[in-house]
N, CA, C and O atoms as a Tinker XYZ file with bonds, in Angstrom:
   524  protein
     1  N    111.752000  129.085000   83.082000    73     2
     2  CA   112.864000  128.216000   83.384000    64     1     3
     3  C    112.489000  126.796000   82.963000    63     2     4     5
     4  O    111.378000  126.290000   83.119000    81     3
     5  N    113.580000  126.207000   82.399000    73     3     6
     6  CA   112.909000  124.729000   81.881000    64     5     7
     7  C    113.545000  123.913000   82.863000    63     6     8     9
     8  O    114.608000  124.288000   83.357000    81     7
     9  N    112.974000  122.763000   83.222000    73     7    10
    10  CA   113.600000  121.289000   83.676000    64     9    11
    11  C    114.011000  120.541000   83.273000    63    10    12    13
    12  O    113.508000  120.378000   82.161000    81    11
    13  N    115.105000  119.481000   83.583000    73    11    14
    14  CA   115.846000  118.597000   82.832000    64    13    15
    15  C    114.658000  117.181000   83.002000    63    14    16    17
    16  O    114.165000  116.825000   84.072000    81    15
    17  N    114.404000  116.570000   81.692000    73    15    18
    18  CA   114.385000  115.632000   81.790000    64    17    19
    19  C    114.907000  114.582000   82.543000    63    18    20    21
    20  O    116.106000  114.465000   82.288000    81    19
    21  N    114.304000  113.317000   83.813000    73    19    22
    22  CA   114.938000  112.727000   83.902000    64    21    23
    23  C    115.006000  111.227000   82.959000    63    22    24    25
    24  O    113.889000  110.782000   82.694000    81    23
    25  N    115.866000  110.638000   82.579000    73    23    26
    26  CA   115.870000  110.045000   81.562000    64    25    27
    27  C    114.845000  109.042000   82.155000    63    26    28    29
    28  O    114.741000  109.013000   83.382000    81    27
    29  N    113.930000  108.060000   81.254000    73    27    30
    30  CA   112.651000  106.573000   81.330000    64    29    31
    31  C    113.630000  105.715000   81.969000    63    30    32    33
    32  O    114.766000  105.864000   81.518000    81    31
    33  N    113.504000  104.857000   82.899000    73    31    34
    34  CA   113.776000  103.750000   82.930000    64    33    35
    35  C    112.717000  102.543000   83.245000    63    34    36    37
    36  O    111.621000  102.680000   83.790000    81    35
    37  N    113.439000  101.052000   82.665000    73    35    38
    38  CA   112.740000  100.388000   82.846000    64    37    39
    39  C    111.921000   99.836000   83.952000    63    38    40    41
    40  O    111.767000  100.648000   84.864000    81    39
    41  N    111.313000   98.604000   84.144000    73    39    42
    42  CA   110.683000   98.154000   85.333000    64    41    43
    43  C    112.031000   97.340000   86.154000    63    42    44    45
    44  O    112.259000   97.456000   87.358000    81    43
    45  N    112.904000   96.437000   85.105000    73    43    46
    46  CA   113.819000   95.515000   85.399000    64    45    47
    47  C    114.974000   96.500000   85.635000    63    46    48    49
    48  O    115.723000   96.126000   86.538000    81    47
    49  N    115.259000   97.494000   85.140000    73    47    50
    50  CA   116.438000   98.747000   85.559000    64    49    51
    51  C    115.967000   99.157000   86.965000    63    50    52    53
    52  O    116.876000   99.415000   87.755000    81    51
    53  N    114.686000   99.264000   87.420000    73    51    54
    54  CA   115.012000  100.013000   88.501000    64    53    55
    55  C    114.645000   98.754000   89.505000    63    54    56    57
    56  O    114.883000   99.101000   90.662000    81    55
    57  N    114.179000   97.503000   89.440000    73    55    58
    58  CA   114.596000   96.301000   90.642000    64    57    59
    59  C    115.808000   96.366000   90.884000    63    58    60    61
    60  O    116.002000   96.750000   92.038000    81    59
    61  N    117.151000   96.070000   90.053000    73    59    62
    62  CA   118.528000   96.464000   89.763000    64    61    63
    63  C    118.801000   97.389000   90.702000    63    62    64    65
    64  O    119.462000   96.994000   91.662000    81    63
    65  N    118.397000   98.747000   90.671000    73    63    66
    66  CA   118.781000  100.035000   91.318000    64    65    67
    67  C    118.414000   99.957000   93.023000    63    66    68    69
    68  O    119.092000  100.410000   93.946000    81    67
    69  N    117.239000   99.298000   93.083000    73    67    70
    70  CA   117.033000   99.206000   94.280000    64    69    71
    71  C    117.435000   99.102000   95.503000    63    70    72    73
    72  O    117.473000   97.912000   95.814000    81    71
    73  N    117.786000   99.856000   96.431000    73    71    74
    74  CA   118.493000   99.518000   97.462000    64    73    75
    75  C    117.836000   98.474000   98.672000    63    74    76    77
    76  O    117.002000   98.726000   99.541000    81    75
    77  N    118.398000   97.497000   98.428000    73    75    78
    78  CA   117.813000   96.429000   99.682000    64    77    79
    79  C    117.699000   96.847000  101.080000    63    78    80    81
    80  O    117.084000   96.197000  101.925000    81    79
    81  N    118.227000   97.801000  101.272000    73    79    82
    82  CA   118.326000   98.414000  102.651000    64    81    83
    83  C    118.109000  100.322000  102.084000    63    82    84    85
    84  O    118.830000  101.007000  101.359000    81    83
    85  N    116.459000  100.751000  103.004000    73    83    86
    86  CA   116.833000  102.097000  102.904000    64    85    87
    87  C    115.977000  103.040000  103.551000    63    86    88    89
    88  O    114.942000  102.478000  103.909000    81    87
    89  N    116.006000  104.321000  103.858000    73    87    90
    90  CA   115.460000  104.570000  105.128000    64    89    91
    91  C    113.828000  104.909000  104.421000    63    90    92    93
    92  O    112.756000  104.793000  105.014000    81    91
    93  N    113.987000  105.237000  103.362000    73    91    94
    94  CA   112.571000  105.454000  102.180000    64    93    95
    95  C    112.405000  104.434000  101.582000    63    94    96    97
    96  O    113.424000  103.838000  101.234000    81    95
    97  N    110.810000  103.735000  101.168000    73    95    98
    98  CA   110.654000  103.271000  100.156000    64    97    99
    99  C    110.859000  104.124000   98.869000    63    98   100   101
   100  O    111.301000  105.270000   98.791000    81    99
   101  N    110.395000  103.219000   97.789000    73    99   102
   102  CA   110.968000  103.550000   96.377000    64   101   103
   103  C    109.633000  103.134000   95.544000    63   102   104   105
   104  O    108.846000  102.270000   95.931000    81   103
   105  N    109.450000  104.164000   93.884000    73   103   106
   106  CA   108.447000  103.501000   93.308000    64   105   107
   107  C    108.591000  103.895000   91.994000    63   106   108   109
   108  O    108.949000  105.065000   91.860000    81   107
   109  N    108.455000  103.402000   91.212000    73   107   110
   110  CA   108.347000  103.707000   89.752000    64   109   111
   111  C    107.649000  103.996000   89.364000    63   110   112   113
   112  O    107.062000  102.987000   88.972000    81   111
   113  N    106.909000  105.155000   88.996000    73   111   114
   114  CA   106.163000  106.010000   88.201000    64   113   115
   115  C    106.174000  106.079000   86.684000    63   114   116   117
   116  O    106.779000  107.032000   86.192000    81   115
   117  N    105.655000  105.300000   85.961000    73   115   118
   118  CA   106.110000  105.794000   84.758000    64   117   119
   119  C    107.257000  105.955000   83.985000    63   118   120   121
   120  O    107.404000  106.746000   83.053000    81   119
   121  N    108.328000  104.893000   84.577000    73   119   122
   122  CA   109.814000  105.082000   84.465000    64   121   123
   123  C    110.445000  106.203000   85.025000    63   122   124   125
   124  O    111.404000  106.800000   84.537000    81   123
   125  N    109.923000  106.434000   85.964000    73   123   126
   126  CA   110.418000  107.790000   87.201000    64   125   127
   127  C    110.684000  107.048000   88.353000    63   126   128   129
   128  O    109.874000  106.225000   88.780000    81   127
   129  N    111.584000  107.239000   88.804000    73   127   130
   130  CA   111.887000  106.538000   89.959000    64   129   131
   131  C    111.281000  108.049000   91.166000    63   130   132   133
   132  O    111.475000  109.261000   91.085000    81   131
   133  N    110.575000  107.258000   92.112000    73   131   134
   134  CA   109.889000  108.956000   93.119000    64   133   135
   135  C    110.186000  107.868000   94.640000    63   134   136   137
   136  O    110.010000  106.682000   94.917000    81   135
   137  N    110.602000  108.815000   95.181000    73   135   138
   138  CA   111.018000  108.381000   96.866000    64   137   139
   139  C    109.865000  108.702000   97.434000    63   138   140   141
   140  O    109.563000  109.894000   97.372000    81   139
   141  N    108.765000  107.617000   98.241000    73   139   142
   142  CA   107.855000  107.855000   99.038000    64   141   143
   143  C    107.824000  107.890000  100.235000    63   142   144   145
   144  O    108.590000  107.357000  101.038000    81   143
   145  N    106.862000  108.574000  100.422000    73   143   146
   146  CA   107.381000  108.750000  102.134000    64   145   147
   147  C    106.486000  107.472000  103.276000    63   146   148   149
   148  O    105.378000  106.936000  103.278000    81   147
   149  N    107.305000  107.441000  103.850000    73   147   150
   150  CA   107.013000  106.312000  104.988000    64   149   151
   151  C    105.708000  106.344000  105.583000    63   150   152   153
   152  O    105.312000  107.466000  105.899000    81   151
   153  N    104.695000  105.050000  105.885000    73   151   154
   154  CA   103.113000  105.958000  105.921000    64   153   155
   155  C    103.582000  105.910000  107.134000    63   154   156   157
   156  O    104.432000  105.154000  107.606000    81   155
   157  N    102.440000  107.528000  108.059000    73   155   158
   158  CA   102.792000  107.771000  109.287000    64   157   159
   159  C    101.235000  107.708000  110.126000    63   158   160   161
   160  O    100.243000  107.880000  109.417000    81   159
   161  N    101.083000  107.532000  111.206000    73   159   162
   162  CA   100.340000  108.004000  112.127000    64   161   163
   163  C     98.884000  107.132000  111.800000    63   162   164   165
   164  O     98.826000  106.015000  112.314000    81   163
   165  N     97.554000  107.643000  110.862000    73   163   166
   166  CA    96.240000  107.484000  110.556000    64   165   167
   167  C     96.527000  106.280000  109.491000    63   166   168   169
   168  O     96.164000  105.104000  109.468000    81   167
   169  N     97.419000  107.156000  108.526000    73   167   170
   170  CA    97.487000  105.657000  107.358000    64   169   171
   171  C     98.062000  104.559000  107.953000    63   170   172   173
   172  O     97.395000  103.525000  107.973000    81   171
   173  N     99.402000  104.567000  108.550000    73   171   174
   174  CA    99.644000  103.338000  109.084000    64   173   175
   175  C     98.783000  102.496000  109.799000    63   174   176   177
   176  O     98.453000  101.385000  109.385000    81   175
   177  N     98.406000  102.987000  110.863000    73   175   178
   178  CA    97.203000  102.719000  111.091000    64   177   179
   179  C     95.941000  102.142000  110.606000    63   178   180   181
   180  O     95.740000  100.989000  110.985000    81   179
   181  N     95.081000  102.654000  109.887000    73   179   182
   182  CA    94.365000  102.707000  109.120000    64   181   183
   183  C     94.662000  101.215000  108.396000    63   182   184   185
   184  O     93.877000  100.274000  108.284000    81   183
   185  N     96.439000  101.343000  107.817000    73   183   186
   186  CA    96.550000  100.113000  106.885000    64   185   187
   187  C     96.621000   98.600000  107.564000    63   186   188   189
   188  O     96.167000   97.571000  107.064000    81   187
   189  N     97.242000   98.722000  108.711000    73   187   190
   190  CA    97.370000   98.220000  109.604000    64   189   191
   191  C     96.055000   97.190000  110.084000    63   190   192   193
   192  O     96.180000   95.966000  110.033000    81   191
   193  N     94.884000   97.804000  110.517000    73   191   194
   194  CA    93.966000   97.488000  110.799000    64   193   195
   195  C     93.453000   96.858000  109.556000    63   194   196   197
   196  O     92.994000   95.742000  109.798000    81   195
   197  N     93.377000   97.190000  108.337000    73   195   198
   198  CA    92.611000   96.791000  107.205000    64   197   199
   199  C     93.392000   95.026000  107.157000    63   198   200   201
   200  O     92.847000   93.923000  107.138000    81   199
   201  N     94.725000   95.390000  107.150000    73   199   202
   202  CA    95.672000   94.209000  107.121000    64   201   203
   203  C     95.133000   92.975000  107.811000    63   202   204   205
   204  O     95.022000   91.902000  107.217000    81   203
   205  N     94.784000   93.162000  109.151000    73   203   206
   206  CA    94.442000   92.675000  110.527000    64   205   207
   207  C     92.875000   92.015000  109.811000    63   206   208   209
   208  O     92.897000   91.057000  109.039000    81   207
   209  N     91.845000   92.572000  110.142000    73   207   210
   210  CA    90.786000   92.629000  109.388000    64   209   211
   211  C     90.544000   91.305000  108.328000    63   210   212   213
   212  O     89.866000   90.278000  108.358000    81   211
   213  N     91.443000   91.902000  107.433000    73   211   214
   214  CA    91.124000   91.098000  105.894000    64   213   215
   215  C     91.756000   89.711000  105.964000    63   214   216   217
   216  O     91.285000   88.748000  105.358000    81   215
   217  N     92.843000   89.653000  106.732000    73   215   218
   218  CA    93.755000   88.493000  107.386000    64   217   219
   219  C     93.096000   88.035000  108.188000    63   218   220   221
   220  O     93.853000   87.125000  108.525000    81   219
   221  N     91.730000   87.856000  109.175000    73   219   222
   222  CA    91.204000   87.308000  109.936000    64   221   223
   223  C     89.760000   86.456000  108.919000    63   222   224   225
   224  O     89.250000   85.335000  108.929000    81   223
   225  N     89.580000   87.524000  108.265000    73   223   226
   226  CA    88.689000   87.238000  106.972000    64   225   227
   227  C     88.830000   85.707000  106.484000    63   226   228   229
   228  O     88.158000   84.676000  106.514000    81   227
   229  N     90.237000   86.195000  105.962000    73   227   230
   230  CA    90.617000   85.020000  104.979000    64   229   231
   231  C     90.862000   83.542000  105.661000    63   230   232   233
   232  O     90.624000   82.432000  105.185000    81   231
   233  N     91.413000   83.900000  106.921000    73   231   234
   234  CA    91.293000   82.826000  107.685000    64   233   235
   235  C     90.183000   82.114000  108.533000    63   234   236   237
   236  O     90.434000   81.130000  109.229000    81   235
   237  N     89.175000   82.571000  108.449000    73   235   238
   238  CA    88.004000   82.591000  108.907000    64   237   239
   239  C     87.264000   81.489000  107.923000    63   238   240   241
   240  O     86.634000   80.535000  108.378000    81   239
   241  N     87.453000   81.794000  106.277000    73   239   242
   242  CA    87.032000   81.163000  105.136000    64   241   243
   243  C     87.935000   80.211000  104.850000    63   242   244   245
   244  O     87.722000   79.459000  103.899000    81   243
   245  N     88.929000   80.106000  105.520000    73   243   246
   246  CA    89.905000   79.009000  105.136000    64   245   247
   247  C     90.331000   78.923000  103.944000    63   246   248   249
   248  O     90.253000   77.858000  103.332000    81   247
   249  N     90.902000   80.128000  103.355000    73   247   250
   250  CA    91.200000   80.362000  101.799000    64   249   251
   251  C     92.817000   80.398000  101.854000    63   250   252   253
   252  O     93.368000   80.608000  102.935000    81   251
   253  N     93.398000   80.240000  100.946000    73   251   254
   254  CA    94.708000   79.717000  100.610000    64   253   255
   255  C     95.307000   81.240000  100.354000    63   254   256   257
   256  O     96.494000   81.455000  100.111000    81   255
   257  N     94.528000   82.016000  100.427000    73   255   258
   258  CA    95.505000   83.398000  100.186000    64   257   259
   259  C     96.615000   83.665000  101.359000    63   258   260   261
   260  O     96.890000   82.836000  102.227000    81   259
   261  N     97.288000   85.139000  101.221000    73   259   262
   262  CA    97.973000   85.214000  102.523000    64   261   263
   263  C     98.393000   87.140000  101.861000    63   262   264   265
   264  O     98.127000   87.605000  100.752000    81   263
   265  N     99.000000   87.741000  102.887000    73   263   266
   266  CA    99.274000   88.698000  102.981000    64   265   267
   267  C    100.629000   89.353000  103.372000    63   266   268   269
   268  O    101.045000   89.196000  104.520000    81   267
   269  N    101.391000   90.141000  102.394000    73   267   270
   270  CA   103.007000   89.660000  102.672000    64   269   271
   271  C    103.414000   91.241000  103.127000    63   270   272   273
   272  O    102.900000   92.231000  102.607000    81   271
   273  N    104.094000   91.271000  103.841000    73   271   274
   274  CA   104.421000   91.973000  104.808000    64   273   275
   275  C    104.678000   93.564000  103.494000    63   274   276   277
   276  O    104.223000   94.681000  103.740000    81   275
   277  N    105.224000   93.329000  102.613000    73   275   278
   278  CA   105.727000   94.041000  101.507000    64   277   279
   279  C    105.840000   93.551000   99.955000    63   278   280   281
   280  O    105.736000   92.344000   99.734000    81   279
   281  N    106.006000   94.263000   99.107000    73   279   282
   282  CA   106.232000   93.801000   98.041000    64   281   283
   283  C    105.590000   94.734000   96.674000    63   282   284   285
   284  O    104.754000   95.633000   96.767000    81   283
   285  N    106.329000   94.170000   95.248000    73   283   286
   286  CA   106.289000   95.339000   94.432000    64   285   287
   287  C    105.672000   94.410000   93.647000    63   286   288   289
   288  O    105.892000   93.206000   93.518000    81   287
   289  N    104.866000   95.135000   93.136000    73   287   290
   290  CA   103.606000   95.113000   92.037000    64   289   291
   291  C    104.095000   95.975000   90.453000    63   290   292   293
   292  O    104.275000   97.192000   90.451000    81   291
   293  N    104.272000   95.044000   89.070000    73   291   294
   294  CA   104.782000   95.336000   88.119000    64   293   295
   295  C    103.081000   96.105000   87.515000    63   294   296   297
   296  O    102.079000   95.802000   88.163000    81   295
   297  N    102.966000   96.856000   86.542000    73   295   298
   298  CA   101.828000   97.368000   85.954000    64   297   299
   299  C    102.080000   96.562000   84.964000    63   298   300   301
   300  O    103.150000   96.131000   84.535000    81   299
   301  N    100.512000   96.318000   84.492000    73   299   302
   302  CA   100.973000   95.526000   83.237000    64   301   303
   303  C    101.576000   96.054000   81.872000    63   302   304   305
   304  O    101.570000   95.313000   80.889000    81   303
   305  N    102.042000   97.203000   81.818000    73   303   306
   306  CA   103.322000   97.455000   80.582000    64   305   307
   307  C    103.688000   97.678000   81.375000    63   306   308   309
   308  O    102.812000   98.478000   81.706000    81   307
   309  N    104.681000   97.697000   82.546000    73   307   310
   310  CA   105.979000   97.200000   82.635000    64   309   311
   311  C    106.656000   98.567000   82.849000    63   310   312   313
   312  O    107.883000   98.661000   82.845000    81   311
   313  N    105.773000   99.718000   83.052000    73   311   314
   314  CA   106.346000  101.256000   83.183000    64   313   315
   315  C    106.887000  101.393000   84.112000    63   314   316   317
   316  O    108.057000  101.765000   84.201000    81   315
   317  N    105.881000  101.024000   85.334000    73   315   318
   318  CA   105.175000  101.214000   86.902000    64   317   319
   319  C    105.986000   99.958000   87.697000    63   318   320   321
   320  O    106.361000   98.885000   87.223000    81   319
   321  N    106.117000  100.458000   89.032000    73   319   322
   322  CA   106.314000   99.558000   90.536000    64   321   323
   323  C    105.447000  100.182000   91.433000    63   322   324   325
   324  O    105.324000  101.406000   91.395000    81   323
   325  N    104.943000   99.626000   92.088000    73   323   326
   326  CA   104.162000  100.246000   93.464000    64   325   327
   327  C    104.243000   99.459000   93.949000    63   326   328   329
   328  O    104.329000   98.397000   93.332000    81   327
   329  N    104.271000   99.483000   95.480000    73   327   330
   330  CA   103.877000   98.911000   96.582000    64   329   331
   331  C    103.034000   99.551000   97.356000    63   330   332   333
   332  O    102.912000  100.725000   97.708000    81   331
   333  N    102.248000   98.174000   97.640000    73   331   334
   334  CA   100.637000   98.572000   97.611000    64   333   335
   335  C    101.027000   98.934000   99.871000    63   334   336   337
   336  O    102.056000   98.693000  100.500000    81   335
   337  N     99.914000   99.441000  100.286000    73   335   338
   338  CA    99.683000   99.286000  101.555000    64   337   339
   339  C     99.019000   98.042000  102.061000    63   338   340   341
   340  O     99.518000   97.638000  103.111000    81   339
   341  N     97.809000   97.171000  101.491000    73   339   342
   342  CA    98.030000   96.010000  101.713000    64   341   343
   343  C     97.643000   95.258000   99.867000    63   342   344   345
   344  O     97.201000   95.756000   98.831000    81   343
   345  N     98.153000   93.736000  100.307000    73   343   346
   346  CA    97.656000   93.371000   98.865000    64   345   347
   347  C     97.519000   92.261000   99.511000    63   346   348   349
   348  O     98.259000   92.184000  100.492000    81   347
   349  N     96.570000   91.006000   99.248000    73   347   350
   350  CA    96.103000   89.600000   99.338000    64   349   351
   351  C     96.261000   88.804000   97.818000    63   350   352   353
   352  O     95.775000   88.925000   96.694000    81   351
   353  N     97.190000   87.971000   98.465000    73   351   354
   354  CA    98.079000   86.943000   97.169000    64   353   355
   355  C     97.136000   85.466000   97.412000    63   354   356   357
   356  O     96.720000   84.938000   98.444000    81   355
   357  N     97.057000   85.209000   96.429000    73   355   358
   358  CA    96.889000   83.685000   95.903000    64   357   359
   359  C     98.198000   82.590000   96.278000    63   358   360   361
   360  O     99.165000   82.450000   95.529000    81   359
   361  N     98.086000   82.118000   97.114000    73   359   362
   362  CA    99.147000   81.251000   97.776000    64   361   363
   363  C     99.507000   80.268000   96.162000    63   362   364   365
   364  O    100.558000   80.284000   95.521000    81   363
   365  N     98.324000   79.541000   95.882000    73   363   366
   366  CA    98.970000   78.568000   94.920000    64   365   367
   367  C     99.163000   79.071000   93.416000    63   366   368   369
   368  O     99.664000   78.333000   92.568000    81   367
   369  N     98.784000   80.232000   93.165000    73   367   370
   370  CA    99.069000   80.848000   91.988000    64   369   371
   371  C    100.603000   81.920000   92.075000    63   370   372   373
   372  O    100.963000   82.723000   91.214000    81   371
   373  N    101.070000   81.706000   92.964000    73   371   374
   374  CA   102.757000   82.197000   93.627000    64   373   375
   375  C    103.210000   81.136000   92.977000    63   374   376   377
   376  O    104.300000   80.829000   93.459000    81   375
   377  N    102.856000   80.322000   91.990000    73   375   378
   378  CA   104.095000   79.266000   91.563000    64   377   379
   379  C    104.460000   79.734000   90.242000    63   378   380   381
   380  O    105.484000   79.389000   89.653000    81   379
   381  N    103.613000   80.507000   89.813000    73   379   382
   382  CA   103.857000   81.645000   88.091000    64   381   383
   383  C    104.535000   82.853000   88.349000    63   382   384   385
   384  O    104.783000   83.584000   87.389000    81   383
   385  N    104.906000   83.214000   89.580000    73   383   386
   386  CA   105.848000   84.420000   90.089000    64   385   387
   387  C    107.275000   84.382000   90.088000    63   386   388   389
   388  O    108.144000   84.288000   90.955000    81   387
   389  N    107.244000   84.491000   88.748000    73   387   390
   390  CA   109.425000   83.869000   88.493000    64   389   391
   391  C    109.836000   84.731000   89.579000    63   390   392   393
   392  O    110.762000   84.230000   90.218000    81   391
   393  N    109.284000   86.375000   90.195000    73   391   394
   394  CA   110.303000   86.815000   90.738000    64   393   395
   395  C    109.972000   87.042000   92.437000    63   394   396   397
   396  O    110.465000   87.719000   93.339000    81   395
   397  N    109.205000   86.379000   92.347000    73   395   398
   398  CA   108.496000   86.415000   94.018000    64   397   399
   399  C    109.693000   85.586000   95.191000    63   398   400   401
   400  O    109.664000   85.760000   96.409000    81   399
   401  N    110.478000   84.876000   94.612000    73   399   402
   402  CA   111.031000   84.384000   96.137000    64   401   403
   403  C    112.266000   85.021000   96.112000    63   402   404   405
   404  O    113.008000   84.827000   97.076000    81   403
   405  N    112.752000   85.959000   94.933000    73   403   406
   406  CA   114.582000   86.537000   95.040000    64   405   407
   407  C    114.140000   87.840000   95.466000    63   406   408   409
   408  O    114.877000   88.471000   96.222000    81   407
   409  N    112.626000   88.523000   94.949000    73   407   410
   410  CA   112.819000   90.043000   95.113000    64   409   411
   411  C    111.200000   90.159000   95.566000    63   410   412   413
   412  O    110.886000   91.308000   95.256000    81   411
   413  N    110.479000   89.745000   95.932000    73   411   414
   414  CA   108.612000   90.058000   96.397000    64   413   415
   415  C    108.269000   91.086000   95.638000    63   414   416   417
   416  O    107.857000   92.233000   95.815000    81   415
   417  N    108.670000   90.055000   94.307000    73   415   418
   418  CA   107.972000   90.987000   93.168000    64   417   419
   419  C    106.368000   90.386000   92.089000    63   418   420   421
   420  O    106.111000   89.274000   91.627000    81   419
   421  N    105.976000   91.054000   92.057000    73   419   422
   422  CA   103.993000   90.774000   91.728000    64   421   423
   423  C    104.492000   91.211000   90.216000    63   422   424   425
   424  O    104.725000   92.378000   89.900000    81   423
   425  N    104.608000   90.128000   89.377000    73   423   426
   426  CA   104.134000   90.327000   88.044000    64   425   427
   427  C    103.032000   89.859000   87.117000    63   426   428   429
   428  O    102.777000   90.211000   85.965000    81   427
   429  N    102.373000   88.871000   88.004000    73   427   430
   430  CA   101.544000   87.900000   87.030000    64   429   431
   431  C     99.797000   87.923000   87.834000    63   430   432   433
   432  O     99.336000   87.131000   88.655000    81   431
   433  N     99.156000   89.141000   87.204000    73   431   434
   434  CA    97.790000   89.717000   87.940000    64   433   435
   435  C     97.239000   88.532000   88.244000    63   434   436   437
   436  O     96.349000   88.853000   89.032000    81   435
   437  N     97.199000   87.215000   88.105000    73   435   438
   438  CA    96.017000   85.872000   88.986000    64   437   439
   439  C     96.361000   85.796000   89.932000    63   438   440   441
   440  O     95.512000   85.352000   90.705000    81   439
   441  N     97.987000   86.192000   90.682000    73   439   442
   442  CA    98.442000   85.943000   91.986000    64   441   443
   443  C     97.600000   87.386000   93.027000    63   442   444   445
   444  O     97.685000   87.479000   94.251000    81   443
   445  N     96.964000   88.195000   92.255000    73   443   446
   446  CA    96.644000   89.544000   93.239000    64   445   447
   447  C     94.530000   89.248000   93.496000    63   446   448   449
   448  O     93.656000   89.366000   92.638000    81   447
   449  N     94.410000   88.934000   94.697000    73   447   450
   450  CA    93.010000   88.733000   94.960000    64   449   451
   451  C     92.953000   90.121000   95.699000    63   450   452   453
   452  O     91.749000   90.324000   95.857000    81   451
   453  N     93.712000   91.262000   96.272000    73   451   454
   454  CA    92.967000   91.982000   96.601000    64   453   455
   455  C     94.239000   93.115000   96.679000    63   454   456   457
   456  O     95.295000   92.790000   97.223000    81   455
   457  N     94.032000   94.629000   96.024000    73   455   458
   458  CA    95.073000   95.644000   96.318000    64   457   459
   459  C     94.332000   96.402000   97.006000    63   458   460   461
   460  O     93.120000   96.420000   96.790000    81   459
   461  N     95.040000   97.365000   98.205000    73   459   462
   462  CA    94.058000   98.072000   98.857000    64   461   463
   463  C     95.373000   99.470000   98.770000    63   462   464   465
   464  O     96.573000   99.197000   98.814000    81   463
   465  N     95.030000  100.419000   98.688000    73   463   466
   466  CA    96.037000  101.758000   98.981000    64   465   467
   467  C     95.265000  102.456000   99.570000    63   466   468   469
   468  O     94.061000  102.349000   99.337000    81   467
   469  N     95.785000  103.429000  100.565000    73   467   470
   470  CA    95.157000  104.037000  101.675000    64   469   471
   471  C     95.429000  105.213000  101.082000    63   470   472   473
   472  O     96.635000  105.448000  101.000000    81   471
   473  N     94.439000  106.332000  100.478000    73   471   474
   474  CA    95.008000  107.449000   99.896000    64   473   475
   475  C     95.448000  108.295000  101.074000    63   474   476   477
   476  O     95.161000  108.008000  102.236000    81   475
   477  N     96.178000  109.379000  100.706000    73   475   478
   478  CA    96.932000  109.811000  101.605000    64   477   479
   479  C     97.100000  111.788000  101.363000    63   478   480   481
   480  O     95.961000  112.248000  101.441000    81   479
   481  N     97.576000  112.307000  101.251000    73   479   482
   482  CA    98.296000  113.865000  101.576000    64   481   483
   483  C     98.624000  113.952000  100.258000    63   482   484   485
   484  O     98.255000  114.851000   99.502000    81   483
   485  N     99.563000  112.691000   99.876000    73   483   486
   486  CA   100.059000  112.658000   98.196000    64   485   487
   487  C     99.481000  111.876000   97.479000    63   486   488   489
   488  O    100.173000  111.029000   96.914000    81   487
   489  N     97.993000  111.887000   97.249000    73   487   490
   490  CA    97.593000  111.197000   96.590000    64   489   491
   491  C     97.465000  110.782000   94.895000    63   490   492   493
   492  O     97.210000  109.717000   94.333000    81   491
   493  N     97.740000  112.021000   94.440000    73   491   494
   494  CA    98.360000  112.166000   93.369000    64   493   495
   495  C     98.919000  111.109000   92.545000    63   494   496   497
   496  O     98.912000  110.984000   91.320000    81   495
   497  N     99.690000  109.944000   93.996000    73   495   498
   498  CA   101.087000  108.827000   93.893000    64   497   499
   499  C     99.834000  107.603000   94.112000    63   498   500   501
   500  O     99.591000  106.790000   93.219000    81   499
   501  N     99.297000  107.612000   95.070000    73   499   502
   502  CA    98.183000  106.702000   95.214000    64   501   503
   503  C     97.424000  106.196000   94.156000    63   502   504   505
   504  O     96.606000  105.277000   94.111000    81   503
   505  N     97.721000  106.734000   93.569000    73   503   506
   506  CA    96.620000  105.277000   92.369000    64   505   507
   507  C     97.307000  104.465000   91.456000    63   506   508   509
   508  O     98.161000  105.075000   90.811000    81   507
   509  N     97.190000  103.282000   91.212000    73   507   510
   510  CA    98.263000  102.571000   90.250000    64   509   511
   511  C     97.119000  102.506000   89.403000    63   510   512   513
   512  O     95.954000  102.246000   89.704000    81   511
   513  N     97.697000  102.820000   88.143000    73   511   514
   514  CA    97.223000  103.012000   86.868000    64   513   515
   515  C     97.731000  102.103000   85.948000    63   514   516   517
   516  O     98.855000  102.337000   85.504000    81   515
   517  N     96.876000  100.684000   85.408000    73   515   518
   518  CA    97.526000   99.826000   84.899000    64   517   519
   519  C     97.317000   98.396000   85.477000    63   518   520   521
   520  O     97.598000   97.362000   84.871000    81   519
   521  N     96.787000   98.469000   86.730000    73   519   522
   522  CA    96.911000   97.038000   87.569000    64   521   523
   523  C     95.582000   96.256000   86.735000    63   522   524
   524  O     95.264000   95.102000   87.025000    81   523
C-alpha cells in the first residue's frame, strides 16, 4: 500500500498556519508539520527543574541572558521549527531577532546560549538537526 505524500512546506508557511491558541503544540520537521504531544509527568518535570536550576545559575553570575517561557527555533536552512523544552537567550543579542517580539521566534543562532531537550518516549522528534 503506498502513502500520499504530504506536500514540503516552508518555515514562514507554517508560522502563518499556526494556531495561536491550541490544545497541542506544533513543529516542523523537515517541512512536515507533526503535532507533539504535551510533555507529561517526569519530562515536565525534569524540564521544569532544569529551567529553575539554570535560571538561578544565570542569575547568580549576573549574566544578561534570560529564559522564555516558549518559543520556536528556525534550523538554519529554514526546513525545521522546534521548540525546545528549555533554551537560554542572549538578552542583548534579541535586538537581531526581526521575529522575536510578534511571534517568539529564534532565527539568528548568537541569540541561543543554551538548548536543552529532554528526550522522551518519541525521541525520534527530539533532536533538532541543524541548530
Amino acid at each position: 500500500m503506498s502513502q500520499a505524500l504530504q506536500p514540503s512546506i516552508t518555515f514562514d508557511k507554517f508560522i502563518e498556519w499556526l494556531p495561536e491558541t491550541s490544545e497541542c503544540p506544533y513543529e516542523l520537521h523537515r517541512g512536515v508539520i507533526v503535532e507533539m504531544p504535551k510533555p507529561r509527568g517526569k519530562h515536565s518535570k525534569l524540564s521544569g527543574d532544569l529551567a529553575y536550576n539554570i535560571g538561578t545559575a544565570i542569575r547568580q553570575a549576573n549574566l544578561p541572558y534570560f529564559i522564555p517561557k516558549e518559543c520556536i527555533i528556525r534550523s538554519i536552512d529554514g526546513n525545521s521549527g522546534y521548540e525546545p523544552d528549555v533554551i537560554v537567550l542572549d538578552e542583548p543579542a534579541m535586538i537581531d531577532e526581526p521575529d522575536w517580539e510578534n511571534g517568539s521566534i529564534i532565527t539568528v543562532g548568537k541569540s541561543i546560549k543554551i538548548v536543552v531537550e529532554v528526550v522522551s518516549t518519541n525521541w525520534r522528534d527530539d533532536y533538532f538537526p541543524g541548530l
